[in-house]
KOLFI-415579 format. One line per 3 residues: number of its first residue (from 1); their letters; for each residue x negated, y negated, z of C-alpha. Coordinates in nm, 3 decimals, padded with zeros to 5 digits. Each point is the difference from the previous one (the first is absolute). Example, Ala and Ser with C-alpha at 12.3 -4.5 7.8 and 13.67 -1.06 7.14 Angstrom:
! KOLFI-415579
1) AS) -01.230:00.450:00.780; -00.137:-00.344:-00.066 $
END
This chain:
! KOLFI-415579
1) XXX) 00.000:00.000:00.000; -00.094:-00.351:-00.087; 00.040:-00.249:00.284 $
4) XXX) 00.017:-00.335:-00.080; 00.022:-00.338:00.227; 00.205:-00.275:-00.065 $
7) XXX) -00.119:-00.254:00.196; 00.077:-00.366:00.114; 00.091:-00.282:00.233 $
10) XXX) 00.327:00.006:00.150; 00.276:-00.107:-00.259; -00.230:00.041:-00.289 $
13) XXX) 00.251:00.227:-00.166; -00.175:00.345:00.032; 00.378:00.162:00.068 $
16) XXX) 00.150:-00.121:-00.328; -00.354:00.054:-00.149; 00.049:00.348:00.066 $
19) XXX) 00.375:00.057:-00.043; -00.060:-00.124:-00.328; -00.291:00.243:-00.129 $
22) XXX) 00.158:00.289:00.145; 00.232:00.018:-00.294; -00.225:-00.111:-00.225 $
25) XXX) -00.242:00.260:00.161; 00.228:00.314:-00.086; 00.104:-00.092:-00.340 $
28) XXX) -00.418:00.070:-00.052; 00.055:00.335:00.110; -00.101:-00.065:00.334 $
31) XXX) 00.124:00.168:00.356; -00.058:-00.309:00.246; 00.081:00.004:00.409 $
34) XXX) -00.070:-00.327:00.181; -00.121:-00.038:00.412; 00.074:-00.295:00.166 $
37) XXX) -00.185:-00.172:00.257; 00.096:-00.235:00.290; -00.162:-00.169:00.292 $
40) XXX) 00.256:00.003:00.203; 00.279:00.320:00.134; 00.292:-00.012:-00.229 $
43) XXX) 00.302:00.233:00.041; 00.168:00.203:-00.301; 00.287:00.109:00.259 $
46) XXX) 00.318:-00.140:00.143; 00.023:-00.049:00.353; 00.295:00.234:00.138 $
49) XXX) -00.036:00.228:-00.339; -00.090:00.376:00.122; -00.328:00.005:-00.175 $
52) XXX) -00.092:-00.309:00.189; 00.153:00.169:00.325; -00.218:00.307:-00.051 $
55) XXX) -00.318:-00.196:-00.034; 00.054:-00.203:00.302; 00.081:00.311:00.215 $
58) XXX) -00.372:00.136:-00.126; -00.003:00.181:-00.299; -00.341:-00.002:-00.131 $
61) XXX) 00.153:-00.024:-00.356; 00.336:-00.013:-00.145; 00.116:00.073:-00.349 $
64) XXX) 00.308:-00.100:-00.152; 00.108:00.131:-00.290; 00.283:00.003:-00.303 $
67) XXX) 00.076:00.125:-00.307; -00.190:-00.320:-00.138; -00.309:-00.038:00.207 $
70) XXX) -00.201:00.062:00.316; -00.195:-00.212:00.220; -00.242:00.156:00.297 $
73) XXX) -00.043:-00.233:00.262; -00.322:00.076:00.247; -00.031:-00.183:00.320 $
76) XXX) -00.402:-00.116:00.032; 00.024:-00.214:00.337; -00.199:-00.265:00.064 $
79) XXX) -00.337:00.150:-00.160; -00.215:-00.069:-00.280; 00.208:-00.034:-00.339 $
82) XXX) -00.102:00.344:-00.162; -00.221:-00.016:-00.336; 00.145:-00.064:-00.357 $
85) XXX) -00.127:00.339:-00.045; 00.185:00.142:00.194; 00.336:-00.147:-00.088 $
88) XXX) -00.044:00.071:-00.336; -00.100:00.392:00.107; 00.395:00.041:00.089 $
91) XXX) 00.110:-00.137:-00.394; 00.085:00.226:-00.281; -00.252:-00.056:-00.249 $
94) XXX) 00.019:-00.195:-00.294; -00.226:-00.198:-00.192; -00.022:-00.340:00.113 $
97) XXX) 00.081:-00.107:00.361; 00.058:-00.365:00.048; -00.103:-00.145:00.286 $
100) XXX) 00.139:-00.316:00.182; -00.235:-00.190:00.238; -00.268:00.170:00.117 $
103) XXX) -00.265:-00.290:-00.141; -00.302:00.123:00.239; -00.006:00.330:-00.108 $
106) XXX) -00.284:00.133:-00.311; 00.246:00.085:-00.179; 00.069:-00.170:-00.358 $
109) XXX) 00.196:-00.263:-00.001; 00.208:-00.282:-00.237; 00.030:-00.329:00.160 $
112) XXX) 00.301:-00.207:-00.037; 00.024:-00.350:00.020; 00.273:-00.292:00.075 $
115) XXX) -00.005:-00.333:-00.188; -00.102:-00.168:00.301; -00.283:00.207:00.145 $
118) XXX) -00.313:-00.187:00.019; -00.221:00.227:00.186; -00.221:00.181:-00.102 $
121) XXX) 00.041:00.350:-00.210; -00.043:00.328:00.176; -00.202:00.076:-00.315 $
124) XXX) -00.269:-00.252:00.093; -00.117:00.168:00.286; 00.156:00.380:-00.076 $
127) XXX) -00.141:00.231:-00.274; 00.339:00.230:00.023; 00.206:-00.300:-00.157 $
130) XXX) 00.061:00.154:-00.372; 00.235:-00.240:-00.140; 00.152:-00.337:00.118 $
133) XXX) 00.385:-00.100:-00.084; 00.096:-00.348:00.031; -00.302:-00.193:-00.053 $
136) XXX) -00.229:-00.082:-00.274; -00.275:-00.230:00.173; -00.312:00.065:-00.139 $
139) XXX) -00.205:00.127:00.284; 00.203:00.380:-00.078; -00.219:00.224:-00.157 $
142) XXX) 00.261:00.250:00.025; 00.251:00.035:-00.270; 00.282:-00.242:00.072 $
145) XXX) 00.398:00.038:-00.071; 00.272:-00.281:00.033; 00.364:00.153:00.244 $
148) XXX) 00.132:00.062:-00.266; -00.223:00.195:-00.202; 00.174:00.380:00.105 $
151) XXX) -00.066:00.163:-00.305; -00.401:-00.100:-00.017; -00.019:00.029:00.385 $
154) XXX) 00.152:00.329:-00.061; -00.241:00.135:-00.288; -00.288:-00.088:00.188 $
157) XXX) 00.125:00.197:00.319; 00.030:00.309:-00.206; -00.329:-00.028:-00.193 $
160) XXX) -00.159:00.050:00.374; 00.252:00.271:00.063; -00.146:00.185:-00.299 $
163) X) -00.306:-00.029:00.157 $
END
């Protein structure tokens, strides 16, 4: 599996980046699964709901499940968040995992960029930035893409897939 980072400041439009080349992604053929990262606890569950109920009362994991999908829920405490390694261990595998977030980690990576962002590019000081979308300055020596570029953003993620 290919794992690739998408990669940005907050509101920099990673999400719709990504929601966009999925499509794109699988009319190429492709298989693609995403991860999604967050700095803070988040909940996926109701309060009240009897998945919720079961995880509060202790259950070290909880799956719920239809005739449409299934989501496993494991309870991780207050510890270290667990590797991206790891996370992506439990995925079916396909050939191209994007990931959300994760900007620290070797992994590589496309950068996107708002309108408005004058600092400086994670591909000045990162050799894992591949590609940058939503800037054109001249200090990129990375190929460069405009938002709405899906179909060339696209073509370039699979050439690497092929890889």
């Amino acid at each position: 599996m290919e794992i690739l980072g998408i990669v940005g400041r907050q509101n920099s439009g990673k999400t719709t980046l990504i929601t966009q080349l999925i499509p794109a992604l699988k009319a190429l053929g492709l298989r693609v699964s995403t991860v999604k990262h967050s700095h803070h606890g988040f909940e996926i569950d109701t309060p009240g709901k009897d998945t919720f109920r079961h995880r509060e009362s202790g259950a070290e994991e909880v799956m719920f499940a239809s005739n449409q999908r299934w989501v496993l829920m494991r309870e991780i405490g207050e510890g270290a968040e667990p590797p991206l390694e790891n996370l992506i261990a439990h995925m079916t595998p396909v050939e191209l995992v994007l990931v959300e977030g994760f900007k620290t980690l070797p992994l590589p990576k496309i950068e996107v960029r708002a309108p408005e962002n004058t600092e400086p590019t994670l591909q000045s000081g990162g050799e894992y930035v591949v590609a940058v979308v939503g800037d054109q300055s001249p200090e990129i020596s990375v190929p460069t893409f405009g938002r709405d570029d899906i179909d060339p953003i696209s073509a370039f993620i699979a050439a690497r897939v092929a890889l």
